[in-house]
Structures are given as structure tokens and as C-alpha cells.
C-alpha positions as CSV (number, residue, x, y, z in Angstrom):
1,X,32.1,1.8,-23.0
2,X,28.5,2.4,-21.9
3,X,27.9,3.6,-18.4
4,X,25.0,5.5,-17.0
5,X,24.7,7.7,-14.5
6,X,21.1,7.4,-12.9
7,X,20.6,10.3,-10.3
8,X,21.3,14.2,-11.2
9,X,19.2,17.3,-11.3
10,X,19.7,20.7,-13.4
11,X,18.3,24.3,-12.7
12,X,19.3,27.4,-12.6
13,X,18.9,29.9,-9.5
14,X,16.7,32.4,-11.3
15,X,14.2,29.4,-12.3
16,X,10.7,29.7,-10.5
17,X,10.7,27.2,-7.7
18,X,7.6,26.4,-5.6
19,X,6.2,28.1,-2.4
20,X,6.1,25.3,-0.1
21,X,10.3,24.2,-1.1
22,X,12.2,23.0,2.0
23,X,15.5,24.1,-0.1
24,X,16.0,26.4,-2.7
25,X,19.0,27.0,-5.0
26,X,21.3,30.0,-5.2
27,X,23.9,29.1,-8.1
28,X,23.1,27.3,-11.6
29,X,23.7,24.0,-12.0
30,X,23.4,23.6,-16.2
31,X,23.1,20.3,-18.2
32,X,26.0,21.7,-20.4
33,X,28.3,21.3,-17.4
34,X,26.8,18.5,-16.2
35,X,27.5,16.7,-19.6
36,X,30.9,17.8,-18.9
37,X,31.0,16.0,-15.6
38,X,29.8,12.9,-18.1
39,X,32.5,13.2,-20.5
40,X,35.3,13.8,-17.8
41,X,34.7,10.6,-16.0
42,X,33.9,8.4,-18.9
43,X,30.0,8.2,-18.5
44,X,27.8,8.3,-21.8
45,X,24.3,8.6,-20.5
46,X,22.6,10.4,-17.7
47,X,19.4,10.5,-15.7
48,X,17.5,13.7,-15.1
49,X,15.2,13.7,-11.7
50,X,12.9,16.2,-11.3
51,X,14.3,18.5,-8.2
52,X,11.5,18.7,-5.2
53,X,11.5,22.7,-5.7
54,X,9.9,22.7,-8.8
55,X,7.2,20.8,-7.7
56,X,5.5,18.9,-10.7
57,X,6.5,21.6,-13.2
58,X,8.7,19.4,-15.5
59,X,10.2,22.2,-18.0
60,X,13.7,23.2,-16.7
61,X,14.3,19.2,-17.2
62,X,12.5,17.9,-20.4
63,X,14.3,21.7,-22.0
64,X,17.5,19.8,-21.0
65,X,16.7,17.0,-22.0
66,X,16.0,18.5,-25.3
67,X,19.3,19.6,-25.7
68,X,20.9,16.1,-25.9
69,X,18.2,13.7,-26.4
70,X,20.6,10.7,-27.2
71,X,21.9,10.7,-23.5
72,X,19.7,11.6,-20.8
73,X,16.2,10.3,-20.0
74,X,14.6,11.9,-16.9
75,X,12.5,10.8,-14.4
76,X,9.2,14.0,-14.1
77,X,6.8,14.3,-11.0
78,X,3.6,14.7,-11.7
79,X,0.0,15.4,-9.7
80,X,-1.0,11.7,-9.2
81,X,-4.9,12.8,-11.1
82,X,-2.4,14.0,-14.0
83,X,-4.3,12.1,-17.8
84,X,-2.9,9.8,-19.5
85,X,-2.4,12.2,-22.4
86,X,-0.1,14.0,-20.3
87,X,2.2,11.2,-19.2
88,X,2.0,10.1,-22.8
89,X,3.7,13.8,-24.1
90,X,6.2,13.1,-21.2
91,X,7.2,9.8,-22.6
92,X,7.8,11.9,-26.0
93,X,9.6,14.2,-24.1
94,X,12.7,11.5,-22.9
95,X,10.7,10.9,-19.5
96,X,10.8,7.2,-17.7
97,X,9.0,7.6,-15.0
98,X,7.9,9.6,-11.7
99,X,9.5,10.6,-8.3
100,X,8.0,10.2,-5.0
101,X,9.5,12.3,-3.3
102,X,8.1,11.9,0.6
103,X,10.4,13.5,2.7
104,X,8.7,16.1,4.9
105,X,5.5,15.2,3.7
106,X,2.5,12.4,5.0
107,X,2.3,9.3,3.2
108,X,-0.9,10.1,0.8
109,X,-3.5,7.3,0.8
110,X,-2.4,4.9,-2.0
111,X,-5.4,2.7,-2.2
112,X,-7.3,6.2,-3.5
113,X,-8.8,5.5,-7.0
114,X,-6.9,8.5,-8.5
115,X,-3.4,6.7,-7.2
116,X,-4.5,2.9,-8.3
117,X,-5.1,4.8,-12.0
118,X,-1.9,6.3,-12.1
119,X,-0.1,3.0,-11.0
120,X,-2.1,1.6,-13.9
121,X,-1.0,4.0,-16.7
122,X,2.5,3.9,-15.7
123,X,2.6,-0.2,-15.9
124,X,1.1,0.5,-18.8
125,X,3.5,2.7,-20.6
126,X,6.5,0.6,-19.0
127,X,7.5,3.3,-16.5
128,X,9.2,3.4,-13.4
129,X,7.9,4.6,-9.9
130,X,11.2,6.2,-8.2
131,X,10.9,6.4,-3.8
132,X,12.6,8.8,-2.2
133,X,11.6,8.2,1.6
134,X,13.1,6.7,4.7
135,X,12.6,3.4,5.5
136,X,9.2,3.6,7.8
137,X,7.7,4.7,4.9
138,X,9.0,2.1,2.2
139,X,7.9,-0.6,4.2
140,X,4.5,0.6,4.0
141,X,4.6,1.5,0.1
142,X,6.6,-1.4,-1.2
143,X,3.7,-3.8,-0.5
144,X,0.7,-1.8,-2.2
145,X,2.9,-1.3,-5.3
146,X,3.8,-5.4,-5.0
147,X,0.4,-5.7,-7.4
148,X,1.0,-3.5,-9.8
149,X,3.7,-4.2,-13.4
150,X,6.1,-1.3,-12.6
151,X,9.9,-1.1,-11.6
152,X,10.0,-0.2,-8.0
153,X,13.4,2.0,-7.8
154,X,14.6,3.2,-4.3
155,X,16.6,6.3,-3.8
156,X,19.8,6.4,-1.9
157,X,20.3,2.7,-0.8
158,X,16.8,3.3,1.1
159,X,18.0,6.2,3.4
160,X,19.1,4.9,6.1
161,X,18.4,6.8,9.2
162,X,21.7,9.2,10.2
163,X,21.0,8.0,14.0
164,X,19.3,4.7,14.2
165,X,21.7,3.6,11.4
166,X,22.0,0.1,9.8
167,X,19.8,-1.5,12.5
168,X,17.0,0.6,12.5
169,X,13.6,-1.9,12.7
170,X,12.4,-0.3,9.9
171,X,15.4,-0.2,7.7
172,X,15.8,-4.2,8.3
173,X,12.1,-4.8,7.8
174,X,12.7,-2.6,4.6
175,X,15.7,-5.2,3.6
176,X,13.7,-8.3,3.9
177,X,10.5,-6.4,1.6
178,X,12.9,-6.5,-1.4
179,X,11.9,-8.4,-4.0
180,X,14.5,-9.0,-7.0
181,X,11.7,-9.2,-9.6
182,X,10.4,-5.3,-9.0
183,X,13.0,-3.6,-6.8
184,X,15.9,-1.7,-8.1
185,X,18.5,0.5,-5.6
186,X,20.5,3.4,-6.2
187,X,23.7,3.4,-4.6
188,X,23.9,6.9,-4.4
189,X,24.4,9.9,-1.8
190,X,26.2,8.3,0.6
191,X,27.0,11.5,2.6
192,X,22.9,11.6,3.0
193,X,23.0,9.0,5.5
194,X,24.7,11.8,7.8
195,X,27.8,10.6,8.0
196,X,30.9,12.9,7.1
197,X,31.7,12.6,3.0
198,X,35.2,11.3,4.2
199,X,33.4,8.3,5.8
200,X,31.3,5.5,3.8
201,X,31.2,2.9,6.3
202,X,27.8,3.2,6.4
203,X,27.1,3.2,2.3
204,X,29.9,0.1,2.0
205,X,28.0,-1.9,4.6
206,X,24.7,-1.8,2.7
207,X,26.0,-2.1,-1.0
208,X,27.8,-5.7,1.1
209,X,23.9,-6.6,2.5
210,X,22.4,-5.8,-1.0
211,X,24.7,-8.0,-2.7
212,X,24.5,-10.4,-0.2
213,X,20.6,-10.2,-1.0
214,X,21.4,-11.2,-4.5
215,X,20.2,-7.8,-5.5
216,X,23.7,-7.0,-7.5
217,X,22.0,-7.1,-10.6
218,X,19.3,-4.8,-9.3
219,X,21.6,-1.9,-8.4
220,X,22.5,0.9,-10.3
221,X,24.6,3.9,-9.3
222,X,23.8,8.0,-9.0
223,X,26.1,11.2,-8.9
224,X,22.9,12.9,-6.8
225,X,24.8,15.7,-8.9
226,X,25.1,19.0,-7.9
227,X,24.9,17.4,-4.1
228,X,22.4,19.9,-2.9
229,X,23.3,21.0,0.4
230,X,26.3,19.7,0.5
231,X,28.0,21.2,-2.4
232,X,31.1,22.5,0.0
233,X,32.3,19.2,0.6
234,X,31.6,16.8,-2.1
235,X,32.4,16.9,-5.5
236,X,31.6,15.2,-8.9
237,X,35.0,13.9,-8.5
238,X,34.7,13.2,-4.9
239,X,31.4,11.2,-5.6
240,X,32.8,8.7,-8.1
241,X,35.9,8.2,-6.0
242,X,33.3,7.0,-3.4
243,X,31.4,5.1,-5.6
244,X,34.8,3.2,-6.4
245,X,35.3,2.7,-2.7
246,X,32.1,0.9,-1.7
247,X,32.2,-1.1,-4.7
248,X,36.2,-1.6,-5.1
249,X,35.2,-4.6,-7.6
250,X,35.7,-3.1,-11.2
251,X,33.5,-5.9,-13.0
252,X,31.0,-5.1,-10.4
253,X,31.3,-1.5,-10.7
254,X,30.7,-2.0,-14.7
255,X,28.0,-4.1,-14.5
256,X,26.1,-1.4,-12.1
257,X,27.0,1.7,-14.9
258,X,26.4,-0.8,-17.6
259,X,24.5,-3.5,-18.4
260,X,22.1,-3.0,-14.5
261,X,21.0,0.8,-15.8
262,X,20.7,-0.6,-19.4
263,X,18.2,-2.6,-18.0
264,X,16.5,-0.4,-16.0
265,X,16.4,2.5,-18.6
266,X,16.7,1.1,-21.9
267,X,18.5,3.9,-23.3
């Protein structure tokens, strides 16, 4: 049975990672083992995204992709002036589309030329523009990205903040901005939305909104494999026995591995 998982990220710790990294690694995680992970639990295809400590060099991921072109894709980041020629070898290399990646970071000025270019190319080439940034931010991108031809995929059910939780202004403003012809959702790394990993309240309660939304068709679901940060207390394991908690529904839970990241990825 096809089934996809959309969110993981391979290195190794003696791989070169970039000055100005919030986090950096100190154990490998390999695609070999993370195929294993696939295998285990049933999964045929994976998603590659491009860690935030490597910055926008791409090579630790497109070598793994390499190594099993058939199943993973991979989403790069790039230098938003990067040439078309560039992104074009990427998209020979397995790569889908790009990570923003905003945490810790200001929100860069996305009416610049250089920006309203790259949004162009990557409509172009039938690519995807990934967010990973909380919700005061998405409510400020998701309308400058409304004119361009690109799926629109959020990270992490749109990172809800740990404190202000599900009513948050900004996370409810975020809710009512998404649009079922552009916008996709992961739901993935629950135990981001600083909770404890025993306790998805928080991660059950937005999969029920989303679906309420009529958005169950735009979801698709991510191991956030090897849980940076909070590789002590969750597992591969422990993530899909989650994932089979806030969506208890087993047709539901098919269509979001299937025929939702079929969609999306066209693998």
C-alpha cells in the first residue's frame, strides 16, 4: 500500500553545518536507517527537508536522495537570487520544492524583485513553497504568496504557540487565511507545540478544526524524523503511534499517507 511520509531530515554529526545554526547535531542520523524506519512501519516513500544547519548547502540530502531515488523526493533551501539553472539541476536531483524556514529570523521583504522571481520560477517548474514559522508570520506570508501558482505547504499544523495555545489571535487569523485551493498542512511534530510527547490534546484539537475546515484532503502527515531536540523522548515508533491517536480514523489516516501526499508530491 502506498503511504508517504512527508517531513524527515538526514546528516551525519561530522557534516559541516553553518556558523549562525541555532542547533547542531551530535549523532548520525543516515537515510539507510531512516529507510529502515520506512520499511518497519509500512511506509514506501519519504520526504527529505533540508535541516536549518546546513543552510542552503543541499548535498548531504540530494547524496541521499541518490541512494534510493524511487522513494524520497526532498524539499532544498536555497538563496532566494539562486538562477533558474540551479533550481532546474535540483529538480534533476529528486528536489520539489524549498523551505522557509523563519524561526529566529525577520520576515525578509517579499515584494523584493529577487523574491517575486523566485516565486515565479518555482510556479513555473510546479514546485512547492514549504513555511516553517509561527502563526504571526503566516498570516503576513500566506497573502503575498495568494498571487502566485505554487502549493503553499505549512509545517507542523502552523506551530501553534506553546503558551498562547489554540486561541492565539494570530493562530485563528492564520485558520481563517487557508485557502483549500493552495494550502496544504502537515500534521506533524506535535510535541513542538510544547506540550509533553505523552499529551496531543493540543495536535488532536487542530487536525478536528482542519477537518472541520474541509481541509482533510489538504493534509498530509510527517515523522519530523530524527525529532531534533527531542530525541530522548520520542521515537519513530512513538511518532506514528501519535499520528494514529489524533487521527484514530483508519480511512482518514490512509487517505493523509496515500492518495493527499500523492497529490502533493507526485511521486
Amino acid at each position: 500500500m502506498f503511504a508517504v511520509d512527508a517531513h524527515a531530515h538526514v546528516f551525519s554529526k561530522n557534516d559541516s553545518c553553518i556558523a549562525t545554526a541555532r542547533y547542531t547535531p551530535d549523532y548520525d542520523a543516515s537515510v539507510s536507517e531512516y529507510i529502515a524506519h520506512l520499511d518497519q512501519h509500512q511506509l514506501t516513500h519519504g520526504v527529505l527537508v533540508q535541516p536549518s544547519f546546513f543552510g542552503t548547502d543541499n548535498r548531504v540530502m540530494l547524496q541521499a536522495i541518490a541512494q534510493y531515488p524511487d522513494r524520497l523526493k526532498g524539499i532544498a533551501v536555497v538563496d532566494h537570487v539562486i538562477h533558474i539553472n540551479e533550481l532546474i539541476l535540483l529538480n534533476q536531483q529528486g528536489i520539489v520544492g524549498i523551505r522557509l524556514n523563519l524561526f529566529g529570523k525577520n520576515l525578509p521583504n517579499f515584494s523584493d524583485k529577487a523574491w517575486n522571481t523566485l516565486f515565479n520560477h518555482l510556479s513555473f517548474m510546479n514546485w512547492q513553497v514549504e513555511l516553517h514559522a509561527p502563526p504571526a508570520y503566516l498570516v503576513q506570508i500566506l497573502p503575498i504568496l495568494r498571487s502566485y501558482q505554487l502549493n503553499v505547504v505549512i509545517d507542523h499544523f502552523g506551530r501553534i504557540d506553546p503558551i498562547k495555545g489554540m486561541q492565539d489571535p494570530a493562530y485563528q487569523d492564520f485558520l481563517n487565511m487557508l485557502d483549500v485551493n493552495q494550502h496544504w498542512i502537515k500534521v506533524s511534530a506535535f510535541y513542538r507545540l510544547g506540550q509533553s510527547p505523552e499529551n496531543i490534546d493540543v495536535a488532536s484539537q487542530a487536525f478536528a478544526l482542519l477537518r472541520a475546515k474541509g481541509l482533510l484532503h489538504k493534509l498530509v502527515w510527517g515523522s519530523d524524523w530524527p525529532n531534533t531536540q527531542h530525541e530522548s523522548k520520542v521515537s519513530y515508533a512513538s511518532v506514528v503511534e501519535a499520528f494514529h491517536k489524533i487521527v484514530p480514523d483508519e480511512q482518514e489516516r490512509q487517505q493523509i499517507l496515500g492518495q493527499n501526499a500523492q497529490n502533493l508530491y507526485a511521486f
